[in-house]
C-alpha positions in Angstrom: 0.0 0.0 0.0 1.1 3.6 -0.3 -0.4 6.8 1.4 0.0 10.1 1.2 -1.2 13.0 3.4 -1.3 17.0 3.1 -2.1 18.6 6.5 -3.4 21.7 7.1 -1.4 22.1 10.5 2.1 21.6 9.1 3.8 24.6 6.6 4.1 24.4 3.2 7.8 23.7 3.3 7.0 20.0 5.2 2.9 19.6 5.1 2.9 16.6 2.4 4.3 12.9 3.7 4.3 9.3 1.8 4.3 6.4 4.0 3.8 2.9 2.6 3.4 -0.6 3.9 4.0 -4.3 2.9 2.8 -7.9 4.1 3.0 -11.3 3.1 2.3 -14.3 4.1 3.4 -17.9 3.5 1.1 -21.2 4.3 3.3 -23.5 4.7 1.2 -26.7 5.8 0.2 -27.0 2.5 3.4 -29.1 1.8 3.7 -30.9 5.1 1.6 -33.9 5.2 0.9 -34.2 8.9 -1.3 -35.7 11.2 -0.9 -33.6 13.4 -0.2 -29.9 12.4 -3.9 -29.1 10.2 -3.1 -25.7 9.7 0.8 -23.4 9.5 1.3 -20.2 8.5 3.9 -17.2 8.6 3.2 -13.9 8.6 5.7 -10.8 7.6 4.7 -7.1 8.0 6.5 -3.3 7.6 4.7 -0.2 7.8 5.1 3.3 8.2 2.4 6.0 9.3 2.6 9.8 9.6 1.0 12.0 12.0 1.0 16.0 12.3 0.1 18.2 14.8 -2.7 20.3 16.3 -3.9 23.9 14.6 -1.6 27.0 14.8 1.8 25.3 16.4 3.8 26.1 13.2 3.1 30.6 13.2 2.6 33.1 15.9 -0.6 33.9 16.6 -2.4 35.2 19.8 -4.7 34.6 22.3 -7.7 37.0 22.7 -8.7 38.2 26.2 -12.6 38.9 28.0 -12.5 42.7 27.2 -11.9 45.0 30.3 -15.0 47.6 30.2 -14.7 48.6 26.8 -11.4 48.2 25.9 -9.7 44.4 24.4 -6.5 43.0 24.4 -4.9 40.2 23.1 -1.4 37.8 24.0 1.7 36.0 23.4 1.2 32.6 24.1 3.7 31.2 26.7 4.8 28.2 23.7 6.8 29.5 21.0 5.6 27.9 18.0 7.6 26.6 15.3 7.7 26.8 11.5 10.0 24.4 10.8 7.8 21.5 12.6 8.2 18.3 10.7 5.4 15.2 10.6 6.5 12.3 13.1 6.7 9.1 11.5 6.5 5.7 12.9 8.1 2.6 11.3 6.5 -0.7 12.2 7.9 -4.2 11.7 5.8 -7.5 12.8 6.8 -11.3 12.4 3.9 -13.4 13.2 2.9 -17.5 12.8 -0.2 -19.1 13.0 0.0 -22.8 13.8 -3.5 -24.9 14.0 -3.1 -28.6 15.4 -5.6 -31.9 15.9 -7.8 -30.9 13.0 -8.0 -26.9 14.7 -8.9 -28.4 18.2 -5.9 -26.7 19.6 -4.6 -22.8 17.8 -1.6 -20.9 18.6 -1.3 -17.2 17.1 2.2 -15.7 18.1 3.7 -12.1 17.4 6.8 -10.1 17.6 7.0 -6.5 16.7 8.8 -3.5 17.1 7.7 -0.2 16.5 10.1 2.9 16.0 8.6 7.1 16.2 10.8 9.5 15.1 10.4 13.7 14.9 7.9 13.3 18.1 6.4 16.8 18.5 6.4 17.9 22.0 6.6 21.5 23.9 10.4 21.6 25.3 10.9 23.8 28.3 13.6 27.1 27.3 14.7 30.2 29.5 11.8 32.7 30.5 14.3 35.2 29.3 13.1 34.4 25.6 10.0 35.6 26.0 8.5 32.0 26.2 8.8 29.2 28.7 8.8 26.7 25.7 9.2 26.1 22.5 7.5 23.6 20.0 10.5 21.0 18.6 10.4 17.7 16.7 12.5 16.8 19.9 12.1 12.8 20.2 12.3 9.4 20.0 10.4 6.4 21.3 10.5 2.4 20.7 7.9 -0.1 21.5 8.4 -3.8 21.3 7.1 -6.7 22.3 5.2 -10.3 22.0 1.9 -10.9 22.1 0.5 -15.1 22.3 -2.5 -16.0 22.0 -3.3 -19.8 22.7 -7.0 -21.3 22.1 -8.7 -24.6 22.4 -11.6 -27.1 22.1 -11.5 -29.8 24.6 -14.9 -31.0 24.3 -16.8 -31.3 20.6 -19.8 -32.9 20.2 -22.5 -32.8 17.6 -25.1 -31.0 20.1 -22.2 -28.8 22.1 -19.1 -27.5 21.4 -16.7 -25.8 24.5 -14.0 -23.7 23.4 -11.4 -21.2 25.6 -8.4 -19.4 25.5 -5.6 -17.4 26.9 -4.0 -14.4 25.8 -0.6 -12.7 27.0 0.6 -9.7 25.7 4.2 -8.1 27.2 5.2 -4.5 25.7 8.4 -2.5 26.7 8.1 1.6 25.8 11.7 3.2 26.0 12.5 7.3 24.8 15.1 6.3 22.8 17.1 10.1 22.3 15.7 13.6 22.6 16.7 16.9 20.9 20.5 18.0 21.0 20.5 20.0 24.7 17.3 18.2 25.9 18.0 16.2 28.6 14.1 16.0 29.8 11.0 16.9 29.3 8.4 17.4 32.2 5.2 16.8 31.7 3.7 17.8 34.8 4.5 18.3 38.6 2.9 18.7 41.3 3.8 19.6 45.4 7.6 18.5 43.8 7.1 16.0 42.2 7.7 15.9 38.5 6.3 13.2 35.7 9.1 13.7 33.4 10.6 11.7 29.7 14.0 10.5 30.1 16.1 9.0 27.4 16.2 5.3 28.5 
């Protein structure tokens, strides 16, 4: 497949981004005789997606106040936006097998993936000095990976009744892989001292 996306919230210079996306498959139980093993197949997948970002992050523009009597005013925002914003992407890769055995009384459906953003957009703290206490920055990222197995059976078959169940476990590790050069954290929030902040590793 192959997509391509023009957003409104990026600037000209970066607003249009391609991403495609393969898969295939391979059945191999077709060329095993086997009493046992009814049903095999692989499965092979790599994808990319783009994202942008909310309205007005890439130009100044300002915030209008209640009026005061009769007179208005308007403001700076604290976040200094950013023209140069770029769309973050996210590369995807999945190996998978589904193995089917006793004529489908007992399924197995395993996966491995990884998943890779880059350009993450996020608001980066900078000196009150500026003018701004941050600035808008393609300033990350992050890598997810992990397994997911899902194992289903029917122990009990009749012509009347049929009894099936199943299990499913899942494990994913998240890790902020770098940040922007001179960004050693980004807080998302604190509160009475204590911060929620994104660390590399």
């Amino acid at each position: 497949t192959g997509r391509n996306d023009w957003s409104s919230t990026l600037s000209e210079d970066n607003n249009s981004y391609f991403y495609p996306s393969a898969t295939a498959s391979y059945v191999f139980s077709e060329l095993i005789d086997s009493d046992a093993l009814s049903f095999g197949k692989l499965r092979l997948g790599w994808a990319q997606v783009g994202n942008d970002t909310g309205p007005y992050q890439t130009g100044l523009t300002y915030g209008v106040n209640p009026n005061y009597g009769s007179s208005g005013s308007a403001t700076v925002p604290n976040a200094q936006n950013n023209p140069g914003l770029m769309p973050e992407q996210t590369s995807s890769f999945e190996v998978g097998a589904e193995l089917n055995f006793f004529m489908d009384r007992l399924r197995v459906d395993a996966t491995y993936y990884v998943s890779t953003t880059e350009d993450l957009i996020f608001n980066v703290p900078v000196s009150a000095a500026s003018g701004y206490t941050s600035t808008v920055l393609n300033a990350g990222k992050t890598e997810n990976r992990g397994i997911e197995l899902a194992i289903s059976g029917t122990p009990v078959q009749t012509e009347d009744f049929r009894w099936d169940i199943g299990i499913n476990l899942a494990k994913n590790q998240n890790e902020l892989i770098e940040l922007a050069e001179g960004v050693e954290n980004i807080r998302y929030t604190s509160l009475f001292g204590v911060t929620l902040e994104a660390r590399p590793g």
